[in-house]
Structures are given as C-alpha cells and as structure tokens.
VOVOTI-491395 format. One record per residue (C-alpha): z, x, y; residue in three letters. Coordinates in steps of 0.05 Angstrom, whole numbers, padded with zeros to 5 digits, always signed. Each point is the difference from the previous one (the first is absolute). Layout:
N
ZXYALA ...
END
This chain:
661
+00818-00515-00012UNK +00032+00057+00035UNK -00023+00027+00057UNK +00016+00042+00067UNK -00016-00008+00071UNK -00030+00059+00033UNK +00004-00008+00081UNK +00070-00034+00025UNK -00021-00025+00072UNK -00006-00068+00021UNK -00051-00032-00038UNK +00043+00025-00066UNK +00062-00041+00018UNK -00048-00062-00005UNK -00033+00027-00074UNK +00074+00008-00015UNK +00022-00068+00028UNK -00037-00036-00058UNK +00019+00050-00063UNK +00065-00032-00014UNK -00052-00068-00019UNK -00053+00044-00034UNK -00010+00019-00069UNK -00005+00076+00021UNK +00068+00049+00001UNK +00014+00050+00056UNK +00015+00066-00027UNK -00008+00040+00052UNK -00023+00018+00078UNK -00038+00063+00030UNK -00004+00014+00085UNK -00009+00056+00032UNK +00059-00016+00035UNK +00061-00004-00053UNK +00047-00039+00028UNK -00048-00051+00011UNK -00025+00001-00069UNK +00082-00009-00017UNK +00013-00061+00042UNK -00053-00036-00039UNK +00022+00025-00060UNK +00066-00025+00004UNK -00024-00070+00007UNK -00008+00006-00078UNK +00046+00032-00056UNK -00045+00033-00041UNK -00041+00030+00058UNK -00001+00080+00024UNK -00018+00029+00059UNK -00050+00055+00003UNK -00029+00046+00056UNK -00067+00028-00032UNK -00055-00045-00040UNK -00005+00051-00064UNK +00073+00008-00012UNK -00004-00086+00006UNK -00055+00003-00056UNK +00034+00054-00037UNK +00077-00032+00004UNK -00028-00079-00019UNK -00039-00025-00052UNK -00013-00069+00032UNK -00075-00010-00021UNK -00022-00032+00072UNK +00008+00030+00072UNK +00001-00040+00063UNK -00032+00041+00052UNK +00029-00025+00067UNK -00013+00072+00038UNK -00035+00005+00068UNK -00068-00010+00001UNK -00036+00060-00003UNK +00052+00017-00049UNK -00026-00055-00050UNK -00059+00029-00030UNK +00039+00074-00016UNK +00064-00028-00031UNK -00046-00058-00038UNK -00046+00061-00034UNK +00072+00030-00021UNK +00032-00046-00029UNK -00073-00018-00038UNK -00004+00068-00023UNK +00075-00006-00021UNK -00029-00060-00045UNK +00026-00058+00036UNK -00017-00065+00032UNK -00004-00005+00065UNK +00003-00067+00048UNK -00007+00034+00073UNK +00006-00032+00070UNK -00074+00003+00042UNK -00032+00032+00020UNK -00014+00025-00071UNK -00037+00065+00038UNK -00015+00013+00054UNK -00073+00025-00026UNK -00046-00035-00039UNK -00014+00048-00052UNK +00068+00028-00016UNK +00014-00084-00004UNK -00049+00004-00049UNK +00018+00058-00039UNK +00072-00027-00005UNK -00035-00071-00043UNK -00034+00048-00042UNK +00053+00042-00013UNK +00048-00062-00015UNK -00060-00017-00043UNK -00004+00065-00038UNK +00067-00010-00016UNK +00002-00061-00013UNK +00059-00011+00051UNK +00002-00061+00040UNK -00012+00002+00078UNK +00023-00055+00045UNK -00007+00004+00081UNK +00032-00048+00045UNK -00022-00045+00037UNK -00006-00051-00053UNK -00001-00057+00050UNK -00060-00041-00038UNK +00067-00026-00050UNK +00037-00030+00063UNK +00013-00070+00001UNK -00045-00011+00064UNK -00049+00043-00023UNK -00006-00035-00053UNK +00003-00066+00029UNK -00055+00020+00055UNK -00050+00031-00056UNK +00008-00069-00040UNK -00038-00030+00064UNK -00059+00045-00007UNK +00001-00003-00068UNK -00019-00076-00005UNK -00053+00007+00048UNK +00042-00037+00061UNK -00038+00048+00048UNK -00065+00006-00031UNK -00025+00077+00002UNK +00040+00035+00034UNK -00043+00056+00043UNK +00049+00022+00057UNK +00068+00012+00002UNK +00046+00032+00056UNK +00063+00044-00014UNK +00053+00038+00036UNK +00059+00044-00018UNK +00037+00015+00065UNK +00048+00040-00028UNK +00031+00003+00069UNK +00037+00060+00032UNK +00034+00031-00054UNK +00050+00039+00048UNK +00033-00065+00011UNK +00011-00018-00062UNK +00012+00064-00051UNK +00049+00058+00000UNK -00042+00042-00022UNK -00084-00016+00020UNK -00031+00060-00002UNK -00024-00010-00071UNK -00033-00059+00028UNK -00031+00028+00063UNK -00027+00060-00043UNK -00045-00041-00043UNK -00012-00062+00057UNK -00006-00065-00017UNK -00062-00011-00042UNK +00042+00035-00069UNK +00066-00042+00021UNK -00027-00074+00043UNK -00075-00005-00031UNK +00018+00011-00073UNK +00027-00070-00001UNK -00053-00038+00024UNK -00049+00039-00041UNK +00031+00000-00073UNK +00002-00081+00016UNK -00071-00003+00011UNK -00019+00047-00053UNK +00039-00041-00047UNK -00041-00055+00025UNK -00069+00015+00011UNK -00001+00080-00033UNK -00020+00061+00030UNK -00024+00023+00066UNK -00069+00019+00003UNK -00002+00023+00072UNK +00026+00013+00059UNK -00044-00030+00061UNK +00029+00034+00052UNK +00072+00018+00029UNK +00033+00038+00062UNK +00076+00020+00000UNK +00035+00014+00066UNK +00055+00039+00032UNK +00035-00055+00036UNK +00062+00040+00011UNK +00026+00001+00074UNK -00015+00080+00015UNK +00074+00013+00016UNK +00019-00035-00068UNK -00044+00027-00052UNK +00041+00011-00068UNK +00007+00072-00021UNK -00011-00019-00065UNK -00062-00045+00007UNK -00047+00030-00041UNK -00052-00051-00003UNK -00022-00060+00051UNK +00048-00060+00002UNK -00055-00047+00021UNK -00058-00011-00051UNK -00044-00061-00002UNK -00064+00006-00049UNK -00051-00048-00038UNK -00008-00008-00074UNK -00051-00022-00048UNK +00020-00021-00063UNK -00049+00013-00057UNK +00007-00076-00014UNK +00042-00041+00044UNK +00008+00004+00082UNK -00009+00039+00052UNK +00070+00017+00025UNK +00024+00007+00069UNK +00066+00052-00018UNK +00049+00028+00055UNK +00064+00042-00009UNK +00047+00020+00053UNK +00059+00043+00020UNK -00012-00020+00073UNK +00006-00083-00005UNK +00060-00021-00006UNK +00019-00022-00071UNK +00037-00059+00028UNK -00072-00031+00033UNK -00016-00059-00022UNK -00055+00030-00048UNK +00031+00050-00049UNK -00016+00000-00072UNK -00045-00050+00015UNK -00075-00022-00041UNK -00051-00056+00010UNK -00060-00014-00044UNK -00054-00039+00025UNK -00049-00031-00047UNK -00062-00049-00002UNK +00053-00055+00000UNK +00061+00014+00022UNK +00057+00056+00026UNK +00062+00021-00026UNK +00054+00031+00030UNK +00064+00049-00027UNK +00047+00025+00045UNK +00021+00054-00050UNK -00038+00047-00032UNK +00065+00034-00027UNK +00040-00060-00014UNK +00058+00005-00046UNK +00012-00083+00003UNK -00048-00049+00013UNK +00031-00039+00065UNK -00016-00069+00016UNK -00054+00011+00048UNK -00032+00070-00029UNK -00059-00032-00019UNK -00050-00055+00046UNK -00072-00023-00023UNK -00053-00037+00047UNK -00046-00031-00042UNK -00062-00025+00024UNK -00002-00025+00065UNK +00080-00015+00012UNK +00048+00048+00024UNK +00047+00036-00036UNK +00052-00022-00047UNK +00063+00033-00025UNK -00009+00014-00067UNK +00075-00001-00030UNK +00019+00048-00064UNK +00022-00063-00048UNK +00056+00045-00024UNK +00069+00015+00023UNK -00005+00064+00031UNK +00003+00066-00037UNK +00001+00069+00025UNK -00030+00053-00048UNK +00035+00056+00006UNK -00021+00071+00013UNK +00021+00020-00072UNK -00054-00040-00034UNK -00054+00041+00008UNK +00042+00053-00044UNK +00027-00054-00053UNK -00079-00033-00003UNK -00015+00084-00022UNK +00053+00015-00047UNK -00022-00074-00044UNK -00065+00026-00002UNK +00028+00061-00036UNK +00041-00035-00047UNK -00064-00048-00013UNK -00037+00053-00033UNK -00056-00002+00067UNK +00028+00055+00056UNK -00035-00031+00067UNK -00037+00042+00039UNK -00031-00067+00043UNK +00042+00003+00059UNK -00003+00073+00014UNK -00073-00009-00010UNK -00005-00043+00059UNK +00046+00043+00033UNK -00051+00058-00010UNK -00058-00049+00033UNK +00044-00017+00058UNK +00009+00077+00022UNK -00070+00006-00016UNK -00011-00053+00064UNK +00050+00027+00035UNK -00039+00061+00000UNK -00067-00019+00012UNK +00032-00044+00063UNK +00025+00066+00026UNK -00073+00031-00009UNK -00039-00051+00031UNK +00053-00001+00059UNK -00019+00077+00006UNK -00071-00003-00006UNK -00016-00063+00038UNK -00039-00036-00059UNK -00003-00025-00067UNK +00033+00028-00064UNK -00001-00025-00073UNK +00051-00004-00040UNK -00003+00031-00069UNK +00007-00046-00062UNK +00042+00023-00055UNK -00034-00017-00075UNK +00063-00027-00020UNK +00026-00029+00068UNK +00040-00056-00019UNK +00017-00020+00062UNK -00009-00084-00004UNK -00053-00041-00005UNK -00068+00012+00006UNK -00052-00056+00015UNK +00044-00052+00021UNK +00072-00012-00002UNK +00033+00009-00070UNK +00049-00055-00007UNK +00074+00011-00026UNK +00044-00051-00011UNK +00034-00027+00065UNK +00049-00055+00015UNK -00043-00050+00002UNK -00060+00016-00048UNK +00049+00027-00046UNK +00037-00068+00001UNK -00060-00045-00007UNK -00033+00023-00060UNK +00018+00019-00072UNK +00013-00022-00067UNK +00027-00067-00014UNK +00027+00025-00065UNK +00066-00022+00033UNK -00011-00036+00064UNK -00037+00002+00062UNK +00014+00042+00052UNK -00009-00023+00067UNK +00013+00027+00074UNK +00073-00015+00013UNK -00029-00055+00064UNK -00062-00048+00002UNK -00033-00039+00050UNK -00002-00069+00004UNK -00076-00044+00023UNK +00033-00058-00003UNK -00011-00026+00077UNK -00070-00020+00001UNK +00017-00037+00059UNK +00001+00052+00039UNK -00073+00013+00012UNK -00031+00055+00017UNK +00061+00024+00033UNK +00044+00017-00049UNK -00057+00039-00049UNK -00034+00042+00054UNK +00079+00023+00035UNK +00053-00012-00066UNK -00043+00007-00058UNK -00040+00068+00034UNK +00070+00018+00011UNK +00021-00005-00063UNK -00056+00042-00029UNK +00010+00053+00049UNK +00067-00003-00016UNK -00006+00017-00071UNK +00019-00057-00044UNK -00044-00006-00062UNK +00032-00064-00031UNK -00042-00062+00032UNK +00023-00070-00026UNK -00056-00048+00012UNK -00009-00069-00025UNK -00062-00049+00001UNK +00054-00040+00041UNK +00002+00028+00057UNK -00074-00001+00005UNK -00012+00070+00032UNK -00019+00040-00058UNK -00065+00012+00036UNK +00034+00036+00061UNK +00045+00038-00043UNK -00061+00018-00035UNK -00031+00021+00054UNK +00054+00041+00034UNK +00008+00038-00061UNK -00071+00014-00005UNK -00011+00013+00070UNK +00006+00079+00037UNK +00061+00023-00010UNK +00015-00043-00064UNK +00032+00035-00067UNK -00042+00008-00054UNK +00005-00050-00049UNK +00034+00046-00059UNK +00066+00012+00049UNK +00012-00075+00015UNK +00033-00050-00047UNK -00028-00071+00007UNK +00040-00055-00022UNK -00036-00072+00006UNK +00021-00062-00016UNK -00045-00074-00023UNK +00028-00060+00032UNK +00025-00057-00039UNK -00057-00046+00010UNK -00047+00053-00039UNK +00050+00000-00070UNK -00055-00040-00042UNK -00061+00024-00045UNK -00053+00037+00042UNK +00039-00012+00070UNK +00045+00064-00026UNK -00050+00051+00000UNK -00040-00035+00060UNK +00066+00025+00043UNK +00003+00057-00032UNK -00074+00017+00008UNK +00003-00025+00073UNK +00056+00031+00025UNK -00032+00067-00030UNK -00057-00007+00033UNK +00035-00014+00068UNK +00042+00065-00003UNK -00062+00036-00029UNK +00035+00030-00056UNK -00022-00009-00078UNK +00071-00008-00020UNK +00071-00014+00013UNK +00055+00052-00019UNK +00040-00066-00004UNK -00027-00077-00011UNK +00061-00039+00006UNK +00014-00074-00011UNK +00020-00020+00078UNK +00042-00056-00038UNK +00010-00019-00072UNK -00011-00076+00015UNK -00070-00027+00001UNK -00022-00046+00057UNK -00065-00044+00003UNK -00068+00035+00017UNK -00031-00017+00069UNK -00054+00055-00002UNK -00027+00073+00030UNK +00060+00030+00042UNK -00043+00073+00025UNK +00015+00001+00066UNK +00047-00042+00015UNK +00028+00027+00069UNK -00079-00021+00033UNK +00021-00067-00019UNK +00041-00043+00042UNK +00068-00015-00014UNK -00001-00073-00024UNK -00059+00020-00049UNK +00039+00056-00024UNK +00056-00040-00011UNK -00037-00055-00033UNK -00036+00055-00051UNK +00071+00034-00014UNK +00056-00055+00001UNK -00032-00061-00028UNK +00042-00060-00012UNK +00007-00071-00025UNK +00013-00061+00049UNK +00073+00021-00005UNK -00007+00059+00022UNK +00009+00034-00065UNK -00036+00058-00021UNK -00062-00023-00053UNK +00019+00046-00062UNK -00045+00025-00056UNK +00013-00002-00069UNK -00006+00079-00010UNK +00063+00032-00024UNK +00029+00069+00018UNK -00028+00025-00075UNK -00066-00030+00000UNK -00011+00031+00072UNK +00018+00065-00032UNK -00045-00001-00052UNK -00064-00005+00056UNK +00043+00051+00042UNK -00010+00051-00065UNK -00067-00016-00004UNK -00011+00031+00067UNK +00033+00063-00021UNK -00045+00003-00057UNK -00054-00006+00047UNK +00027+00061+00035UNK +00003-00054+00070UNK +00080+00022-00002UNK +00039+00060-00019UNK +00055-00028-00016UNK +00028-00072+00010UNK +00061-00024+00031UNK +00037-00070+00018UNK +00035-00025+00060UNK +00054-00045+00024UNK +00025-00013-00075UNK +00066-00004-00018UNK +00024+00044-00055UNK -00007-00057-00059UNK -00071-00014+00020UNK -00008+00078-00005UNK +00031+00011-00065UNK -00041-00059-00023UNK -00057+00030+00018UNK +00009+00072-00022UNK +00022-00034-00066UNK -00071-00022-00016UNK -00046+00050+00042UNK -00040+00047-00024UNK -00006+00033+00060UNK +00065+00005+00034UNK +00025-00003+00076UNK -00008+00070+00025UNK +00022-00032+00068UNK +00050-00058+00024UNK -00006-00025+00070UNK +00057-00036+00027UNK +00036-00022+00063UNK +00059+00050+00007UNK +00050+00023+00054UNK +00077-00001+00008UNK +00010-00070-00008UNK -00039+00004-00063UNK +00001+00062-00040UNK -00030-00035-00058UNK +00042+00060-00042UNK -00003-00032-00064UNK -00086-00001+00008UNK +00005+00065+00023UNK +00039+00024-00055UNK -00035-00034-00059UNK -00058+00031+00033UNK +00015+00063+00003UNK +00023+00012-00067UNK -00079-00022-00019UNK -00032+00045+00049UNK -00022-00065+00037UNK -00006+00030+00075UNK +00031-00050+00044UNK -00029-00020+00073UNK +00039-00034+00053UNK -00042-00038+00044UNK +00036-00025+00070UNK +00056+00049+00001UNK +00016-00017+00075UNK -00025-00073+00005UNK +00071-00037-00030UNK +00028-00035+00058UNK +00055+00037+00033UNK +00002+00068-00037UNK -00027+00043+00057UNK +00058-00025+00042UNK +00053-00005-00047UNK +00064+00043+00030UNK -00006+00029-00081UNK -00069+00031+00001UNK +00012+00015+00085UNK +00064+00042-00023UNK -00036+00036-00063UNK -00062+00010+00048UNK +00035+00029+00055UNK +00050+00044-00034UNK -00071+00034-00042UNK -00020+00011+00073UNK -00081-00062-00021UNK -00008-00057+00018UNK +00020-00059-00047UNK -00074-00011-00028UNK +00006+00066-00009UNK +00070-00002-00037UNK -00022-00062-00039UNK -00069+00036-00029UNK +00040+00053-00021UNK +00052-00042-00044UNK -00068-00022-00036UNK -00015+00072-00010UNK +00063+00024-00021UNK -00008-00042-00063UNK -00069+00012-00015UNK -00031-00059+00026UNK -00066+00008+00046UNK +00008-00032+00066UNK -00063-00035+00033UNK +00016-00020+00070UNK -00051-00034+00042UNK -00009+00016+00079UNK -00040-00018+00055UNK +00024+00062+00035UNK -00027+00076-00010UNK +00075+00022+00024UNK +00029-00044-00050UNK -00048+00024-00059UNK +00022+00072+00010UNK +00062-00012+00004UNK +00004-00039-00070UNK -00038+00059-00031UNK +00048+00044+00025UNK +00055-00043-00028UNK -00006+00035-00065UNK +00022+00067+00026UNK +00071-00028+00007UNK +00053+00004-00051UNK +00058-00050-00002UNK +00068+00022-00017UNK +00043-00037-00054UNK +00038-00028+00045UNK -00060-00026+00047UNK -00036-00028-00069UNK +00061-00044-00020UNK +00010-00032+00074UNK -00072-00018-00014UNK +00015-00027-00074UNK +00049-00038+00023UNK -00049-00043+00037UNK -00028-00032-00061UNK +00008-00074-00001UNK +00009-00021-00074UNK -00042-00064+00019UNK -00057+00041+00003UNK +00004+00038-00058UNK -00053-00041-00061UNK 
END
C-alpha cells in the first residue's frame, strides 16, 4: 500500500528505517520545513517532498497517511487527512483532549476509515512475554501495580523539545505504560488522586514548558489494580527506573524494565513467585526488534482484509482521556472519573484476555501435524537432591518461565513437582506441558495404569499431555514406586533395579507392542494426551509405529554432539513425531571439549549454552536438569541464541558414528 509521511523530524527517520522491509510504499513526505521534508524523501525514489498537508493530499493518492507531526499538531492534521478520506496511523498522543480524541474514532468510524495510534507496545516481544505470566495465573490476582515513564530531560537529548515540553510528559512518558495496562486489564475507571509539580530550578525553567514536567497520580482500574503511575521530565531518563512496571498479585510479582520495548532483552522480564525471590524470566526467542513501522503495516492489512481497525486508536482515545482526568485531579486536589466510551475497545475487561505468546502459543494446538512444544524443558530427574533442589532449582525454573516439565515415576518426586506447581506462584495447569513417564517394573497388566494413576495423583493433575514409555524393555515387577525419594537409597534401588544372583537385571516377558497396546488404553481413558516412547532406537520405533494405532507424538532420547542421533531425528520429523533430548550436557567431556569451548565463546554463551542451542537449531526440545537457579535460567535462555552455519557444522562434526543406532 502506498502511503506518505506527514512530519520529517526525528522519530520519522526511525518509521522510515523499517519501510524498505514493509509491505507499504513511500510516495511522498510533508514538513513544514521543506528541506527537511526533501532529505527524507530522497531516501526513496518514488518519494516527493511537500511543504503544506492539502497540496500532500491533493498531489498523492496513497490511501494511508502516517502522521508523525508534533504533538499538538496530531489531532488537526489526523481530522484532515480523515476528511480527505484516508487512513490514518498517527504517533501519541492521538489528542491532546479527550473529546476531540473521541470525535476523531467516530469520524474514522463514519467513514469507515481506519485509525491506528501509536504506542502499540502490547505486540512487543517482552510485552508479550511478561503478559503470558499473568495470563496463566503465575501471580494470582493481580491488585497493585507500580509504573514510571521518566522521560528524562528532553533538552539533553532532542534538537528540537519544545513540542515535548508544551504538552509535558503525561501525553509523551505515561501513554506507554498506560496502553500496556489497558491492553491488559481495560479501561480506567478512576483516578484516586494525583499532584504534578514544577521541579524546574527557577533560573532554568523552559520557555516552552507549557505543562508540569513532574506528575505522579493513582489509578483505579474498573477491573484490575490500583496503579501507582509517575512520569517525568525532571528524573533523569538514564536512572535506574525508566520505562519501568511491576505487578504485584495474591501470589507473586513481576517485573518489566520496558514499557516501550522494541526487543525483548535477556533480563526485561523477572517473576517472584511465592515466597522466593525473583527470577529472570528469559524471552525463549532470539531477539527481535519491532520496528517503528509496524504499527502502520498492522493498519494498512486491516484495510486490505476487508475490517479497517479502529482498536488501537480507540485505546489511544481512553489514554488521553486519563491523561486528562490526571491533570484535573492534580488541579483540584481530589478524585476524578474517567469517562467510559460505549465502544471503548481498549483491552480486556474482567481479567486478562490472553493472546498467543511465546510460550502459550508454543504449547498448545492442534496435533493435526505434530506437537508443538516450548523450544527448552526442564528436567526432575535428580530426586536425590531433596528438598534442595525443588524449593531453589525447580521454583526457579517456574519463575523462570519454562512450561515443558519432564517427570518420571523414576525419579520419585512427582509429589514435589506436583506441589511446586500447585503452590503460590505456580502456572496454571492449561500453560504447562507435563510429560511423565512409568518405570519398567510397572509394563505388565494392571501395574501400567497403577503408575499411571499414581504418578497422576502425585502431581495432582488428571492427565498427562505426554505418557511416555521410560524404556521399551520390560523389567520384573517389585511393587508401588509413589514416592520414592522418602525412601532410602538401598530400598529404592532394590524397588527400581532388581536383579538375579548375577547381577543381571530380572526381565519380564512384555514386549515393546504389547506394552503399547495398555499404553493406548490409557489414552482412551483420557489418563494421557498423547503417548510417546523413550530411549528406542529407530528399528524398535519403526516397529512400533508399524503396528500402533495410536502413534508416538513424542520420542525421548539421549542426544548431544557426540550423538546427534540424525537419522531418529530425521525419520522423525518427516512423521511429525516431536523429538526430546534428555541429558543434552551430561556426555562426558562435551562441556570442555576445545570444539564446543571455541563455538561457545566465539557466540559470546557459555558451552551448555552453545550445546542447547545445536538441539534447538534442529528442532529437537532440550530438557536439561540443574540443581542451580543460575544454571536453570541460563538453559532457558539458551533458546534465544542462533548458531551460525559455520558454528552448527563444528558441532556436527562431533558426532561419533559409534553412537549413532
């Protein structure tokens, strides 16, 4: 879609920066000031420059018009260029008074034009990432919630601020903080109280300060928190608290250092669940910055769809609304509602609306094809650890976001994973994929569904996403294994390992297919989601795809470096079997192998780090196991690396053929 930029300052060198990837075609630009307008155009061939907004409209026939003029310019050019019949995406404010913001929606709606407004910060990657964490109930209700926009002193850092010191910073700072939460928990019912300040030094007041550059005030929101909201042109945007939120619910807090984000960073997001303190939460994606030409692309789709959005500019209109009645209640000392709109659209209302996010997004949906799956798990697999290792690695690990949790009625701790993940600050159970596993003394009649059974009732769940076969060979029953890690070691052994006088294990006579059949009668029963196998080799697994009825959806094997299993992999993946590579980091010497040390340290990770990635690079979920919170995060976050060719093939070229069955 053509369109043309109105406003040529700063923030439209950024809108332009991201045009050459869009879908969207710059015909033409209109400042006041021509030769700016010019040097902008010039970036692009089939761009003019233009001096006055009606000769713009009147010279190009480009449908949509990005309105990047200063802000109390915004509303006046929008209504033009409405009038003129276009669409219009502006940058906030959208007004800078409520009811010409609301008259603009309606006239866009009249028309039938759409109407975008910027900030759309609610897409971002960390935005998205942090309202996944809320969404599956890790913090319980959320009722408080603290947020600052220190814009900081504009002076310092524009040429040309006085479009910024007219309005203050409520319409430029606060507008981010507040079209995230309205996305979130929907409109503002009230404003509690608020008092803005003149914090200027006397001998350094701003000519062109038109409004207060300190404003701190209290919010209601009709059905979510009470929010604590500052924005500054006094503190210092490089403080340590600039863009910054916290919610704080019944169970937990969250933290995002960026409002505004364009990328989600490593650290952007931290969660305290419970009673444990707080947890990176890393993005599981490599990074990504949205850029500022989005918001305009997102618009012009919806106009090609058929469906001309009016939702953004909607919340848009509801922010200025705030914005307003902040400004009031600062004047008159008290509280001031804030007017609902009919049709506000602004987010949710009630509770928080989920969309998909990286991680819910990944965990569920069809298995028309395969499962999908976050691109890292966590392994339970050191029940030896005690209490230990599930209060500090496993509350980590929930903190820290992973949603894939490999258990097994080995490792006898189903009953503290259980009750982590039920506990405050626990995901619900629809955002977590559980993937349990009956050990090989429980293959026979009746002892199949006992495990099954018991190891549900340990976790407290009524079903596994995945019931997988821990190995395809059958050993000889010894009897109830709940709870194995109160046991003491010999007696777990004994129940687990049992042997004959020479010391060789006592098999059963259940084969891989017969143990199949019991396994499908459990996903009958709706006890399993879907079923999966481990530690097979790929005959065994063609075998037993050959005669089930219901397939593998999942194949858990050992897999690193040394042992790519690639052949597995690939058979499976041309099935839509998911494959799952359980102790990525545990082969003897890989961590310190001058191979993965080089790969590790030219990608600037560690060489767990490097090593999880390879597995993720080729589609193949990851599930290390940790004693150590640092080390959890840091495996999570292994997923937001992305090996180069070059790195990938040092890492192939590990593979010892001995390995490969």
């Amino acid at each position: 879609m053509k369109c043309v930029i109105v406003g040529a300052g700063s923030v439209a060198q950024r809108y332009a920066d991201g045009l050459s990837e869009s879908s969207l075609r710059l015909t033409g630009v209109c400042d006041l000031d021509v030769e700016r307008a010019s040097a902008l155009a010039d970036r692009f061939p089939a761009a003019s420059a233009y001096a006055d907004l009606r000769s713009t409209l009147d010279a190009e026939d480009a449908p949509l018009v990005v309105n990047l003029s200063s802000h109390a310019a915004h509303a006046s050019v929008t209504r033009t260029c409405l009038e003129a019949d276009r669409h219009v995406f502006s940058e906030k404010p959208l007004a800078l008074d409520a009811g010409e913001a609301r008259a603009l929606v309606a006239l866009a709606e009249e028309r039938g034009l759409a109407l975008g407004c910027a900030p759309e910060n609610h897409l971002g990657d960390a935005q998205r990432h942090a309202r996944g964490f809320v969404a599956d109930g890790r913090l319980g209700a959320v009722r408080f919630a603290t947020a600052t926009a220190n814009v900081g002193r504009v002076r310092e850092w524009h040429d040309r601020p006085e479009s910024f010191l007219s309005v203050g910073p409520l319409y430029d700072g606060a507008v981010y903080p507040l079209s995230l939460l309205m996305a979130w928990f929907g409109r503002v019912e009230r404003v509690r109280r608020a008092d803005a300040l003149s914090v200027w030094p006397d001998d350094d007041e701003p000519a062109a300060a038109g409004a207060p550059p300190h404003v701190e005030a209290t919010l209601s929101f009709a059905d979510g928190p009470v929010v604590a909201l500052r924005a500054s042109f006094y503190v210092d945007h490089r403080s340590r608290d600039f863009y910054g939120l916290e919610l704080h619910g019944d169970d937990g807090t969250l933290s995002l250092d960026d409002t505004g984000a364009l990328a989600a960073e490593r650290d952007a997001v931290a969660v305290r669940g419970g009673d444990r303190e707080f947890t990176t939460a890393p993005h599981p994606a490599p990074r990504r910055e949205r850029p500022y030409a989005a918001g305009p692309e997102r618009l012009a789709r919806s106009v090609e769809d058929g469906r001309p959005s009016r939702a953004s500019a909607r919340r848009a209109a509801h922010v200025v609304a705030v914005c307003e009645a902040i400004e009031s209640a600062a004047a008159d000392g008290g509280a001031v509602p804030v007017p609902a709109d009919d049709d506000h659209e602004a987010g949710a209302t009630g509770s928080v609306a989920v969309e998909p996010t990286s991680q819910s997004e990944s965990i569920r949906s069809s298995l028309s094809e395969s499962i999908r799956l976050p691109p890292v798990g966590f392994g339970c697999s050191r029940y030896r650890g005690g209490e230990r290792y599930v209060d500090l690695a496993l509350g980590a690990a929930v903190d820290a976001g992973y949603r894939l949790f490999d258990t097994a009625e080995l490792y006898g701790n189903e009953w503290r994973v259980g009750d982590r993940l039920a506990g405050l600050g626990g995901p619900s159970r629809e955002s977590v994929f559980l993937l349990g596993k009956p050990w090989r003394t429980n293959h026979g009649p009746g002892d199949l569904r006992r495990a099954c059974e018991g190891s549900l009732a340990e976790l407290g769940v009524e079903s596994f996403d995945c019931y997988a076969l821990h190995w395809p060979g059958a050993w000889e029953h010894q009897g109830d294994l709940r709870a194995l890690s109160k046991r003491p070691v010999a007696e777990r052994d004994a129940l687990t390992f049992p042997t004959d006088e020479s010391g060789a294990p006592r098999t059963a006579p259940h084969s891989l297919v017969e143990t199949w059949t019991r396994m499908e009668r459990l996903h009958a029963d709706g006890l399993a989601r879907t079923l999966g196998v481990c530690n097979v080799t790929l005959p065994q697994l063609a075998r037993l795809v050959a005669h089930a009825s219901v397939p593998p959806a999942v194949v858990q094997v050992e897999r690193h470096p040394y042992r790519p299993r690639s052949a597995l992999v690939a058979w499976c993946r041309r099935r839509g079997i998911r494959v799952v590579a359980h102790s990525p980091l545990s082969a003897l010497g890989l961590l310190d192998d001058p191979v993965v040390e080089g790969v590790a340290a030219d990608a600037g990770i560690s060489p767990a780090q490097a090593v999880l990635a390879w597995n993720v690079a080729r589609d193949v979920v990851p599930i290390p196991s940790t004693s150590s919170p640092e080390h959890a995060v840091g495996n999570l976050a292994s997923a937001r690396h992305r090996l180069d060719d070059d790195a990938m093939a040092r890492l192939d070229g590990l593979a010892d053929p001995s390995f490969e069955r």
